[in-house]
TORRO-457559 format. One record per residue (C-alpha): x, y, z. Coordinates in steps of 0.05 Angstrom, whole numbers, padded with zeros to 5 digits, always signed. Layout:
<pts>
XYZ;...
</pts>
This chain:
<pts>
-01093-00121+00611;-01104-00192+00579;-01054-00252+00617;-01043-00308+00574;-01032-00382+00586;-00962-00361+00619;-00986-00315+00653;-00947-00258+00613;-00990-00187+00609;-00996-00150+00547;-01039-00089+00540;-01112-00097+00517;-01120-00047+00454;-01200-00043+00475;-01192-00025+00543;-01205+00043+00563;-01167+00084+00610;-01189+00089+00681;-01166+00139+00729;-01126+00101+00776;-01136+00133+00842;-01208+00113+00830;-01205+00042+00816;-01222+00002+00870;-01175-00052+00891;-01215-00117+00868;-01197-00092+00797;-01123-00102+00785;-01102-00176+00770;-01083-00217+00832;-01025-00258+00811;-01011-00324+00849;-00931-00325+00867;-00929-00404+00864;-00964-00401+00797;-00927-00344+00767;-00854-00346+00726;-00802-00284+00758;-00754-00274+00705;-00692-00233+00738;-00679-00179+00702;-00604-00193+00697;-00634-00256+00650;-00675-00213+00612;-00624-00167+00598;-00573-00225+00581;-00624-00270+00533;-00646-00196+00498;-00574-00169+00486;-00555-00232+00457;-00604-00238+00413;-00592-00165+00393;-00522-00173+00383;-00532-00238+00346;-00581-00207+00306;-00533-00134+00290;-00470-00188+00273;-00515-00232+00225;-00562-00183+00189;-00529-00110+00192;-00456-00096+00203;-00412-00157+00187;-00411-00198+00104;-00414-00264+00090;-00354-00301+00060;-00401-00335+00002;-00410-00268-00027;-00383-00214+00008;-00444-00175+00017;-00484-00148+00079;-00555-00151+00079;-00572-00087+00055;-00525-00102-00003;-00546-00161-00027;-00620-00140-00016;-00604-00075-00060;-00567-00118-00120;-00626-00165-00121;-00683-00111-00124;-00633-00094-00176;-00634-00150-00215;-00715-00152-00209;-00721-00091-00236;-00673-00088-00293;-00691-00081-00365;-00632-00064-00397;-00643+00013-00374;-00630+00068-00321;-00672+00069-00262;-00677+00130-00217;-00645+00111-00149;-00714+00134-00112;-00748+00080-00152;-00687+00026-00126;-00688+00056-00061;-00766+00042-00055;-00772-00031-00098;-00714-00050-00043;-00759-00032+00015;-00795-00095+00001;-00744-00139+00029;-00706-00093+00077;-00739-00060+00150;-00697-00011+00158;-00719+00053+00125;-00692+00090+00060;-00633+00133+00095;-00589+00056+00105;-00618+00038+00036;-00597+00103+00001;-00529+00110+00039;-00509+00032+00021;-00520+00043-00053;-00478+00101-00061;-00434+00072-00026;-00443+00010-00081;-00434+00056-00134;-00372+00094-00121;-00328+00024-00116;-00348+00019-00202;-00357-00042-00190;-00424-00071-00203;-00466-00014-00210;-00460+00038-00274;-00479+00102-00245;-00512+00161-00278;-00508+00235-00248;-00475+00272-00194;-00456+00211-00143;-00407+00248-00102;-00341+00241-00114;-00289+00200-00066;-00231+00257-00075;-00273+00311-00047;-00324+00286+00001;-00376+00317-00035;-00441+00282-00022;-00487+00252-00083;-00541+00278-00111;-00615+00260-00077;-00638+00204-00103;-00693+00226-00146;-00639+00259-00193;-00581+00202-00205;-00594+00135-00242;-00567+00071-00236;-00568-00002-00265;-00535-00068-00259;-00457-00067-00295;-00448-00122-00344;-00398-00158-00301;-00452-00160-00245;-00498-00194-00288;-00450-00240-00319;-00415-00263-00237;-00463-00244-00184;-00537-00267-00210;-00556-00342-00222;-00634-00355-00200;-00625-00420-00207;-00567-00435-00165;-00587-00388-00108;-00611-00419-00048;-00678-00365-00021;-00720-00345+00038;-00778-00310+00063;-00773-00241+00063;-00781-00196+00128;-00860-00188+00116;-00862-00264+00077;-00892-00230+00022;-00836-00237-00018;-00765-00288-00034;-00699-00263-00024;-00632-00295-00036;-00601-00318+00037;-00534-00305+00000;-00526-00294-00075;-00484-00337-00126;-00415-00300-00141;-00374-00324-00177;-00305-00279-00151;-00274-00262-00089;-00317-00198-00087;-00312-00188-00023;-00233-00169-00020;-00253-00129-00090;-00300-00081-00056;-00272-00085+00021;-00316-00069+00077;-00317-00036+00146;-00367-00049+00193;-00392-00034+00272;-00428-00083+00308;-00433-00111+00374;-00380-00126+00407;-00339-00139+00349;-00320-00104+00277;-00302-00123+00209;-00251-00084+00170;-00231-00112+00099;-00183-00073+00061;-00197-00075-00019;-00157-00112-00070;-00141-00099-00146;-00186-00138-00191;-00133-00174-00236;-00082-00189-00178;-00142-00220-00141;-00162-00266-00201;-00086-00287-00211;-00083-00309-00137;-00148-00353-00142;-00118-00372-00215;-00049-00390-00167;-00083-00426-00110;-00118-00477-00163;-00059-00492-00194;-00026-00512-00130;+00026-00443-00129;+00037-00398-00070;-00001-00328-00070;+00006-00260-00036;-00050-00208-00033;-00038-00134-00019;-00092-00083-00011;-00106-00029-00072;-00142+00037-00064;-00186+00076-00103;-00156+00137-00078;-00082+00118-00104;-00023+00146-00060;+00027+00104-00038;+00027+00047+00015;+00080+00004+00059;+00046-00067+00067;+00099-00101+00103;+00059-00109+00163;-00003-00130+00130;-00006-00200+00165;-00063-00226+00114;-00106-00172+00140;-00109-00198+00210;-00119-00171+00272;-00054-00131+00293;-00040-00115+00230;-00025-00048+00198;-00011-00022+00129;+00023+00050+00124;-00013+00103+00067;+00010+00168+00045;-00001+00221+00000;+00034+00223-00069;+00076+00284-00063;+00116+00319-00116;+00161+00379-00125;+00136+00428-00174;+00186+00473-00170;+00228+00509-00115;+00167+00529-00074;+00115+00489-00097;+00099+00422-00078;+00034+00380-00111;-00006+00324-00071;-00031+00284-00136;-00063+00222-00095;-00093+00217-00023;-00090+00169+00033;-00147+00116+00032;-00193+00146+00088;-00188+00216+00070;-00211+00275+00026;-00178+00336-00008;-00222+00367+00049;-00190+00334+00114;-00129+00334+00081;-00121+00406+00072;-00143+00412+00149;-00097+00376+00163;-00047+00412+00131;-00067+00481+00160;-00085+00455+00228;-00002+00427+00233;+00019+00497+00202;-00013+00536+00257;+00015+00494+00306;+00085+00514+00275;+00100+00438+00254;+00106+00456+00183;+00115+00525+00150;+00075+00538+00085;+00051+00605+00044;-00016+00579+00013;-00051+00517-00010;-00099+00516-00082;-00147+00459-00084;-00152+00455-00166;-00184+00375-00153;-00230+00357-00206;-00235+00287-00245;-00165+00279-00217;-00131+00307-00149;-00092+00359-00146;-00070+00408-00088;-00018+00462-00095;+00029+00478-00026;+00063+00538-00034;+00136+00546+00009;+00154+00608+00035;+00234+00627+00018;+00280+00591+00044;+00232+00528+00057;+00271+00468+00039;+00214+00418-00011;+00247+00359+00014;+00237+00370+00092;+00176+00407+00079;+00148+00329+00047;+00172+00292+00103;+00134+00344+00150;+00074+00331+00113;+00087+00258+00126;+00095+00263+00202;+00054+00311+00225;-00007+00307+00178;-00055+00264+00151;-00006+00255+00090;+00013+00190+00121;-00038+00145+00163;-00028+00083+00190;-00093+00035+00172;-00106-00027+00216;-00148-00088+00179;-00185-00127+00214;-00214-00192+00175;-00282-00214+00206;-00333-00242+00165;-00398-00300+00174;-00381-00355+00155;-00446-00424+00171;-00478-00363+00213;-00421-00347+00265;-00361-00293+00263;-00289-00318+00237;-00231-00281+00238;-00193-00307+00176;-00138-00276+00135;-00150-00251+00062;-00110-00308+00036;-00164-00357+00067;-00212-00315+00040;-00192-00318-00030;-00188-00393-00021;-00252-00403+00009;-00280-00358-00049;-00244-00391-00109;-00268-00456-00081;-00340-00434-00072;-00332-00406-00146;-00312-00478-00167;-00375-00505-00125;-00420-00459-00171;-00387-00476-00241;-00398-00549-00223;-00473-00538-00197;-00484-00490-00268;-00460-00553-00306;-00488-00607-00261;-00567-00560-00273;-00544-00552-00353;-00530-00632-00355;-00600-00647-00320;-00635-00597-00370;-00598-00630-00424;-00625-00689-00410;-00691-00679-00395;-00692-00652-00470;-00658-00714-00493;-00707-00751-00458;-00765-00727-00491;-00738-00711-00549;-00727-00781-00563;-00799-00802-00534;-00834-00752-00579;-00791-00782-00642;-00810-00856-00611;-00889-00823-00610;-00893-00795-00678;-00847-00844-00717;-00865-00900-00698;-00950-00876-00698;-00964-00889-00627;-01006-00839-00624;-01062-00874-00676;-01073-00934-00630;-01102-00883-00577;-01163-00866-00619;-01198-00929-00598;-01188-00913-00518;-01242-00889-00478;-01213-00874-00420;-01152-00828-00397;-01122-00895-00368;-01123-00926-00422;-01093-00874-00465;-01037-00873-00416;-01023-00949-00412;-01036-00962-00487;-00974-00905-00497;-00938-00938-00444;-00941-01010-00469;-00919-00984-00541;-00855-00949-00519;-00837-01014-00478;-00788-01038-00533;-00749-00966-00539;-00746-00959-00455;-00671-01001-00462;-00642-00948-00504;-00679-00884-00456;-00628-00852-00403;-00673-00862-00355;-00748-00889-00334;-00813-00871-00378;-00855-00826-00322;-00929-00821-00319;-00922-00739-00330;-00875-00762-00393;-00933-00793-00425;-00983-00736-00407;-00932-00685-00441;-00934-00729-00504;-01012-00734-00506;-01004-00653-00512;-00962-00658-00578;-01011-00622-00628;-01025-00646-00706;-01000-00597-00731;-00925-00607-00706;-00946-00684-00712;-00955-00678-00790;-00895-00634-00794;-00842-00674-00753;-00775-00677-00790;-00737-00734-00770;-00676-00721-00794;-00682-00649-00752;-00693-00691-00692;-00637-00735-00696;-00593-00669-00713;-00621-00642-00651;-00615-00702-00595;-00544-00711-00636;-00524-00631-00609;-00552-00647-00546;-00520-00712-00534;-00448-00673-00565;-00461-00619-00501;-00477-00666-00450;-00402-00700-00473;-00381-00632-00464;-00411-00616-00400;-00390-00685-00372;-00320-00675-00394;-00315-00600-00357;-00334-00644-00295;-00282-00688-00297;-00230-00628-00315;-00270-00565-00267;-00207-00542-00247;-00180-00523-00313;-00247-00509-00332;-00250-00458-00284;-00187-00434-00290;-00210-00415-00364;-00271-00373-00323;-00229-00332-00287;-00182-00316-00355;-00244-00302-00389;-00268-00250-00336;-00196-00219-00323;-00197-00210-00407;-00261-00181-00411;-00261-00134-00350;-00191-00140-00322;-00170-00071-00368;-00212-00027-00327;-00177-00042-00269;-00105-00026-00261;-00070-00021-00193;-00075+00045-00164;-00042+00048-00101;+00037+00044-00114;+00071-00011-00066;+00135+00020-00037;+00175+00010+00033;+00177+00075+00069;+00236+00107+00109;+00223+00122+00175;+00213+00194+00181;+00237+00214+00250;+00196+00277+00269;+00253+00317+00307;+00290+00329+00240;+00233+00348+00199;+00198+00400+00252;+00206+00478+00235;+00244+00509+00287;+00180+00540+00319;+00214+00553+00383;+00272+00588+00416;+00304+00567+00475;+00339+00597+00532;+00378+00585+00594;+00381+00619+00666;+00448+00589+00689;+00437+00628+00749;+00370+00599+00775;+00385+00526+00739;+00326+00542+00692;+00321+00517+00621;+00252+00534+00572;+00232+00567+00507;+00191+00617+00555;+00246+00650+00586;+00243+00701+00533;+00295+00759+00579;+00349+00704+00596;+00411+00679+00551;+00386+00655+00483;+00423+00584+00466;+00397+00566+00402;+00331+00556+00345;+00280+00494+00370;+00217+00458+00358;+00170+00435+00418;+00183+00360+00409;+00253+00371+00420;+00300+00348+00471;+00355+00388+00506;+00430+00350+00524;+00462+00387+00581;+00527+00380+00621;+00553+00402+00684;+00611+00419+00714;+00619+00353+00759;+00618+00310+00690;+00535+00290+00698;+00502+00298+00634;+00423+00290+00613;+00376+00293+00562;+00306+00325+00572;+00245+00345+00540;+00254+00424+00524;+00193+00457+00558;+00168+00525+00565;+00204+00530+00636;+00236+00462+00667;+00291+00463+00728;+00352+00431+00717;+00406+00462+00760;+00462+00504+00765;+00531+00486+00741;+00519+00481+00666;+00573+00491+00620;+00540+00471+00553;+00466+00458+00522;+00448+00441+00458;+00400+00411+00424;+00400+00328+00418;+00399+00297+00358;+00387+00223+00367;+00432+00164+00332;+00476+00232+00313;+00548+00192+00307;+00581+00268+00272;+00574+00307+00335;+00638+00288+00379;+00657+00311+00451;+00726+00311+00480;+00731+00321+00556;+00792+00321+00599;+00795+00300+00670;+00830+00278+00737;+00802+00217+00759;+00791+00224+00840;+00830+00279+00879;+00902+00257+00867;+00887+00206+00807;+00910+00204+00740;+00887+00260+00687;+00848+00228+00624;+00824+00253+00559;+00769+00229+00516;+00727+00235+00457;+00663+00201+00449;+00592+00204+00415;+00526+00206+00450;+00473+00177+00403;+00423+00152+00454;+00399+00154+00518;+00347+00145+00570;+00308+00215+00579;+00312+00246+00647;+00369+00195+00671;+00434+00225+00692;+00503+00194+00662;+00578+00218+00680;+00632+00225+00639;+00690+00204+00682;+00693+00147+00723;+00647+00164+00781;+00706+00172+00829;+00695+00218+00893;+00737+00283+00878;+00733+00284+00807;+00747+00338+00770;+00726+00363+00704;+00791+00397+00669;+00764+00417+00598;+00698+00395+00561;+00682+00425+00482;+00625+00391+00427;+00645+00395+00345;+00589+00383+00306;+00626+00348+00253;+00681+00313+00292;+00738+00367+00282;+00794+00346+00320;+00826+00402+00382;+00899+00425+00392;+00898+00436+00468;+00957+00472+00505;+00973+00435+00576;+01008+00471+00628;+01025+00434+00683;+01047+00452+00758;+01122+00457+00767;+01149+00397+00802;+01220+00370+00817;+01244+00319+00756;+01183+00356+00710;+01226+00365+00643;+01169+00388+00598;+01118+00436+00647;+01090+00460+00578;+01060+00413+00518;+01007+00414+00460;+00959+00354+00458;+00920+00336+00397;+00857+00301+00410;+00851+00279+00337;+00897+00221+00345;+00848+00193+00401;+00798+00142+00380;+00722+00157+00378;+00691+00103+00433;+00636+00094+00471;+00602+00150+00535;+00623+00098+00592;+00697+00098+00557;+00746+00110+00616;+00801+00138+00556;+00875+00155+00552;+00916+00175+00595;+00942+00239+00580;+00987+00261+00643;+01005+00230+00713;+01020+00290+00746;+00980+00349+00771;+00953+00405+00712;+00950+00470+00726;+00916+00497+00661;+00891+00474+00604;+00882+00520+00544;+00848+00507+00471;+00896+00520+00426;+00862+00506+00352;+00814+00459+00311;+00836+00422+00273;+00801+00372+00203;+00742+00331+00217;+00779+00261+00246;+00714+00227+00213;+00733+00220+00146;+00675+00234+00090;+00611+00208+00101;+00586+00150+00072;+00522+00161+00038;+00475+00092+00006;+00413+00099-00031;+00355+00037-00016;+00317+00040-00076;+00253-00002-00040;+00239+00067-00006;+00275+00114-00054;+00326+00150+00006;+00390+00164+00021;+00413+00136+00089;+00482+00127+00118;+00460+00050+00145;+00491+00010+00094;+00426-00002+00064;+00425-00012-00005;+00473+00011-00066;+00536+00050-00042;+00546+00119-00075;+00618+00127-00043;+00641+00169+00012;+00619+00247+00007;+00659+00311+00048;+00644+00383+00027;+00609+00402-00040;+00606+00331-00071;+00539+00313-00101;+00506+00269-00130;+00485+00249-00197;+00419+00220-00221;+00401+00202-00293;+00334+00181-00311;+00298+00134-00357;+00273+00196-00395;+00339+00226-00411;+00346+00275-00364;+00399+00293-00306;+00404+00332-00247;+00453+00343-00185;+00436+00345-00116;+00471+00343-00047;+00477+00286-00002;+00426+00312+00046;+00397+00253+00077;+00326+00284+00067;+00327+00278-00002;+00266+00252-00045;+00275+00216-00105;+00224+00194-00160;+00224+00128-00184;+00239+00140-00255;+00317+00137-00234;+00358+00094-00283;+00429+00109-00265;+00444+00154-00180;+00518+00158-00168;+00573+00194-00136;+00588+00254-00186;+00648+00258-00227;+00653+00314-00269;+00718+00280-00306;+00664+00224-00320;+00656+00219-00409;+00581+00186-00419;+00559+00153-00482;+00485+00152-00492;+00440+00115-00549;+00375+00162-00559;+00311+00149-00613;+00305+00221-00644;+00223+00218-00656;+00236+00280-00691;+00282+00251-00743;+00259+00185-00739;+00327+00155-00734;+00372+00133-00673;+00428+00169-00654;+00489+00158-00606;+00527+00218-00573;+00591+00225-00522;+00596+00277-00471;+00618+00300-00401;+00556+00321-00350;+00558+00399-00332;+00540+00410-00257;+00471+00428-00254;+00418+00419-00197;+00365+00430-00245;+00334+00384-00293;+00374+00372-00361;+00352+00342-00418;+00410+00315-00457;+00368+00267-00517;+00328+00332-00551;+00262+00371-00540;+00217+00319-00575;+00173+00290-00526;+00172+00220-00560;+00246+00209-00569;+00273+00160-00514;+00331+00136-00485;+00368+00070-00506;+00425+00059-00473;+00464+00096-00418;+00539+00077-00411;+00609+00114-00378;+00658+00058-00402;+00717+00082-00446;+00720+00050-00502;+00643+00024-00509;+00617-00024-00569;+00544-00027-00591;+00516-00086-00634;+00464-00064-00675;+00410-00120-00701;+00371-00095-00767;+00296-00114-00775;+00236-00099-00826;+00265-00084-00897;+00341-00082-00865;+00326-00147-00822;+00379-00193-00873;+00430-00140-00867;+00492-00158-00823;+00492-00136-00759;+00528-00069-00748;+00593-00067-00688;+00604+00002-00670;+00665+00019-00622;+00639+00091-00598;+00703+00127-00582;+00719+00118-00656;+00647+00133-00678;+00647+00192-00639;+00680+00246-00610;+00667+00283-00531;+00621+00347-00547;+00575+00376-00500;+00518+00344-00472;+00470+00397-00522;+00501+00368-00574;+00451+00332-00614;+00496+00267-00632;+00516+00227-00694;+00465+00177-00730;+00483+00115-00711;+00445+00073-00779;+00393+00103-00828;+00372+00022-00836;+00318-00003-00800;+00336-00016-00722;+00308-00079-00690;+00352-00085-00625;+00416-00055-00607;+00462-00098-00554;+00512-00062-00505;+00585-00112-00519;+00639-00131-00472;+00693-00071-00491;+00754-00091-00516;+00804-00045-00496;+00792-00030-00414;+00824+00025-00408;+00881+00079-00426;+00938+00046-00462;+01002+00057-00413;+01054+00087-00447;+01116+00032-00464;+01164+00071-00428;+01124+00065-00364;+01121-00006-00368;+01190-00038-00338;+01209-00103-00317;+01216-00120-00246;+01294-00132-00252;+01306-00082-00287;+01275-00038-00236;+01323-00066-00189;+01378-00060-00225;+01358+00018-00226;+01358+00020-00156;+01417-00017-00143;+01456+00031-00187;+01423+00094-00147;+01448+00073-00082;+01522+00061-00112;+01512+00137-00139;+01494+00154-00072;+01557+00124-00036;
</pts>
């Protein structure tokens, strides 16, 4: 063992080993305690973590703001850039080249430039490199190629505007961050593990991040919402900038095929077909969700086939999909990057703002470089014309010495210096003593002056861009939106989603039963009294005989006592399903009658009915699912000055209140029976049904448009922009695509007037018609696949204005009143033409006429209509 100055050990490489037992004690190193420093291990282990964690947050796990890179990235793209000709490399060769300036082995290398490669962002890629749908891995690296994308070369790489270091072995410089020029950082997102702390950054579509940074320059207010390169569907509202305790809500893009066929076209950011359809099986055998059989047919595009068994309803079976697999996730951002060597947690909108303005900090450094270069080249351009015009260089023959030559050019430019930009320099006059005769004898003045005169016209430019970089760099970013902004369109569809509450969408996996006997409810009492179809998330409502009443979670075998008298399952915020009860309050008390709604209570807590009152009792207690109203038959006990002993009751005229209610008297004297007589109508009217077209449901919250108020059969209608139609019920589980044009109550009375292009005739075309019931898709504007439809109306007595252009465009403009153009036919029909001139624009008018013309013998005056019935009642008399 050597000991240093510090007395630290370290091992001596020469030394041999001894056997210990052997050496004698004089041999080991007597250490003085006064001389020697005890470092505690709890320091050691506090300096060394820190300076490991420092060192993971820093130089593995976390980006910088400047450039939104780690270090393996930025080492990659600049071994990149050194090794790019114009041609493919193989990724072994990257991998290795990158070695020089990263420790940390070929697996991180390898694994970050995939990684690189599948965002299509700055790397073109050649070969198998996996594929983001699947999961499937790339190829190894000695079969795929790679090179730098044109936009990478054009934003990311500027040599002399990047600031360098020593590499990791100091055999080599690397850039400490490199020059981009765009908030690529939010582009690609990141995630990232360190120590003690993590970086998430969600990524961001490539033109709505340039139109922010073009926003933010010119003073205007931004928003940025993350876009995936798996598609789908997300809810941002909870984004908060990408900020700790944020969340933004993915899901699948689900479709119906048909019947019994649903197709997931898009995936949730995070996931694979793979996990997906694991998902998917793994919720199925758990008897969340029932399906027949899934086809994964993914290729260059996703696409997995669920097959329903019979009777499956498509609409519950999506939001199944959405609750209980990984259909729907719910992604949390977290915003961390380096920023001056320490870790901020900042928003994306900071972000973009500290990138824009770094982006304007580069243009003005690439013009501030281009200015100096300028004129350095006006300098001596004008020097060398000063040298040979003027023949300076003949009065050096005479000099002997290199002094001299320098001070004899020196003292015969001293009459041009006043019109130089700046001082004459010793290494100015040694450049000009290296001007050979050749380009001496052939100097071209007027090809000079043309040439400082271009140089001086840039340097006006240059120095005008300074005074103007905002809008100077406002033209940057429109030139890199126009040149690469096509190739990347917004894939992830912003929508607000409905809150799927899992108890309505759950298969019915369960049954449960009752022991009323023992007090025992469950879905494992498989020999006792069957009550009804459940799930196991489901809660049971139960009430006794005393008036208590409970909700609980249904189990395989729970206790909850004797004295039931009726169990169902409980449907939470469910305002249809009414209960009447009927009882004496106390022992000699008034009798009372009720009906009320139970839409929400504490689980496990026990309510009453009545008013709590010692000696209570419960007369008569029924549940209607839909609010039906009860004829009951009271029979009281026969008592002196008791006319009617005998009397029906209907419970439909009572008012619908509140579970602590007290309710209506119904008798002060003492019942002796009380008998259900009939049911009666629903007391709830029809139900009235919205549609919020932010999330694409129905919901009956007064959210959104109202389609009316729905009992029974009715349905309702949707048109879309493709001219097609279709009926459906008012199920609140309903999905809807987002191609709707016109979703109403329908009216099968309703006469439509539709405007159509015919692509197969070439001409437009305007038809009236009545809408057939039909719950599957119609198309009512022909088979062609390009014809398209104009206008949509149910007024009347419509009128069109139609505008001529190209050949037609002087022609008066054409007023058509379509109940005279056109008759009612069916919705087949193919339609009259409207014009065989050429169409530019057709307008929808205010109608004229309303409505139906009353006939004039309907339409009295209001004395006369007295008169009429002063004369009745005389006839009367």
């Amino acid at each position: 063992m050597n000991i240093d100055e510090n007395n630290n050990t370290e091992p001596n490489n020469n030394d041999k080993p001894e056997d210990k037992e052997n050496q004698p004690a004089e041999a080991l190193p007597v250490w003085d305690v006064d001389e020697t420093k005890v470092t505690h291990l709890s320091g050691m282990y506090k300096e060394w973590f820190l300076d490991y964690a420092s060192y993971v947050i820093l130089e593995r796990a976390v980006p910088y703001i400047n450039d939104g890179l780690k270090p393996v990235q930025r080492r990659i793209l600049h071994a990149m850039r050194r090794m790019d000709d114009g041609r493919y490399n193989k990724v072994a060769n990257i991998i290795g080249f990158t070695m020089q300036f990263h420790p940390h082995g070929d697996a991180s290398i390898g694994d970050a430039l995939v990684q690189l490669g599948q965002k299509n962002l700055l790397i073109d890629c050649q070969g198998n490199w996996g594929n983001v749908f699947t999961g499937d891995r790339a190829a190894a690296a000695r079969y795929i190629e790679a090179r730098l994308t044109k936009f990478a070369q054009d934003v990311v790489f500027n040599p002399k505007t990047t600031e360098w270091k020593q590499s990791y072995d100091g055999r080599n410089q690397e850039p400490v961050t490199l020059p981009v020029k765009f908030p690529l950082l939010l582009a690609q997102g990141v995630e990232g593990i360190a120590v003690g702390l993590a970086s998430k950054l969600l990524p961001h579509n490539f033109n709505e991040l340039i139109d922010a940074s073009t926003a933010y320059l010119n003073g205007e207010t931004f928003e940025l919402y993350p876009d995936f390169p798996t598609g789908g569907m997300m809810d941002a509202s909870r984004y908060n900038d990408g900020l700790r305790g944020g969340a933004v809500k993915v899901r699948a893009k689900i479709s119906k095929v048909d019947s019994k066929t649903l197709m997931i076209s898009d995936i949730p950011f995070g996931r694979n077909t793979t996990s997906l359809i694991e998902s998917i099986l793994k919720a199925n055998d758990k008897g969340k969700i029932k399906i027949k059989k899934i086809d994964d047919n993914t290729a260059e595009n996703v696409e997995i086939l669920v097959y329903l068994p019979s009777g499956a309803s498509p609409d519950k079976t999506i939001d199944a999909l959405y609750a209980f697999t990984d259909c729907e996730l719910s992604i949390s951002p977290n915003a961390c990057v380096i920023k001056d060597k320490k870790p901020y947690f900042i928003g994306v909108s900071q972000i973009l703002k500290e990138n824009t303005d770094y982006t304007v900090h580069l243009l003005t450094r690439e013009l501030e470089i281009r200015k100096g270069e300028l004129e350095d080249s006006w300098h001596f351009s004008s020097l060398e014309r000063i040298f040979i015009e003027h023949k300076i260089y003949q009065r050096i023959e005479e000099c002997e010495t290199w002094e001299a030559i320098i001070q004899t050019i020196d003292h015969g430019l001293e009459p041009f210096k006043p019109a130089l930009r700046r001082e004459v320099t010793r290494d100015d006059i040694a450049k000009l003593t290296e001007l050979k005769i050749k380009r001496i004898s052939k100097f071209d003045a007027k090809k000079a002056d043309e040439y400082i005169a271009s140089l001086e016209e840039e340097m006006e430019q240059i120095d005008y861009h300074l005074e103007n970089i905002i809008p100077y760099s406002l033209n940057y970013f429109k030139r890199i939106k126009k040149a690469y902004g096509k190739n990347h369109p917004r894939m992830t569809e912003i929508r607000s989603f409905a809150n799927i509450e899992a108890t309505k969408v759950v298969v019915k996996n369960e049954k449960l039963y009752i022991n009323r006997e023992d007090g025992f409810i469950g879905t494992g009492l498989k020999k006792d009294e069957y009550v009804c179809d459940c799930s196991d998330i489901d809660d049971a409502i139960l009430f006794y005989k005393d008036g208590r009443y409970l909700i609980t979670k249904i189990q395989e075998k729970a206790f909850v006592g004797k004295n039931i008298i009726h169990i169902a399952v409980f449907k939470k915020n469910d305002k249809r399903t009414i209960y009447n009860a009927v009882y004496r309050d106390g022992a000699s008390g008034n009798t009372y009658m009720k009906r009320f709604a139970v839409t929400g209570v504490t689980r496990d807590k026990e309510y009453i009915v009545t008013q709590g009152t010692e000696g209570t009792k419960l007369y008569y207690f029924s549940a209607n699912p839909n609010g039906e109203s009860e004829i009951l038959k009271i029979m009281l006990k026969p008592k002196a000055r008791i006319r009617n002993v005998v009397f029906d009751e209907d419970l439909g005229k009572l008012a619908i209140k509140g579970r602590s209610a007290m309710g209506n008297i119904l008798t002060k004297h003492e019942i002796h029976k009380i008998v259900f007589r009939r049911k009666g109508e629903s007391t709830l009217g029809g139900r009235k049904i919205y549609f919020e077209p932010e999330t694409l449901r129905l919901n009956a919250d007064s959210r959104g448009k109202f389609l009316g108020e729905f009992h029974g059969g009715d349905q309702i209608l949707v048109v879309t922009k493709n001219g097609e139609y279709f009926q459906t019920s008012y199920d609140l589980s309903n999905h809807y695509e987002d191609n709707i044009l016109i979703i109403e109550k329908y009216d099968p009375n309703t006469v439509w007037s539709a405007v159509y292009f015919d692509a197969e005739q070439d001409y437009y075309y305007v038809k009236r018609f009545q809408i057939e019931p039909s719950t599957k898709i119609q198309r009512f504007i022909g088979d062609h696949p390009k014809s398209h439809l104009v206008k949509m109306m149910h007024l009347n007595f419509p009128r069109l204005e139609v505008k001529f252009g190209g050949d037609d465009r002087l022609k008066e403009k054409l007023i058509v009143e379509v109940a005279e153009f056109i008759g009612v036919k069916s919705y087949k029909a193919k339609g009259k033409r409207l014009t065989t001139l050429q169409v530019a624009k057709i307008h929808e008018l205010e109608p004229i006429v309303t409505d139906e013309p009353k006939p004039e013998n309907d339409v009295q005056d209001e004395n006369q209509i007295e008169e009429d019935d002063k004369n009745q009642m005389e006839l009367e008399f």
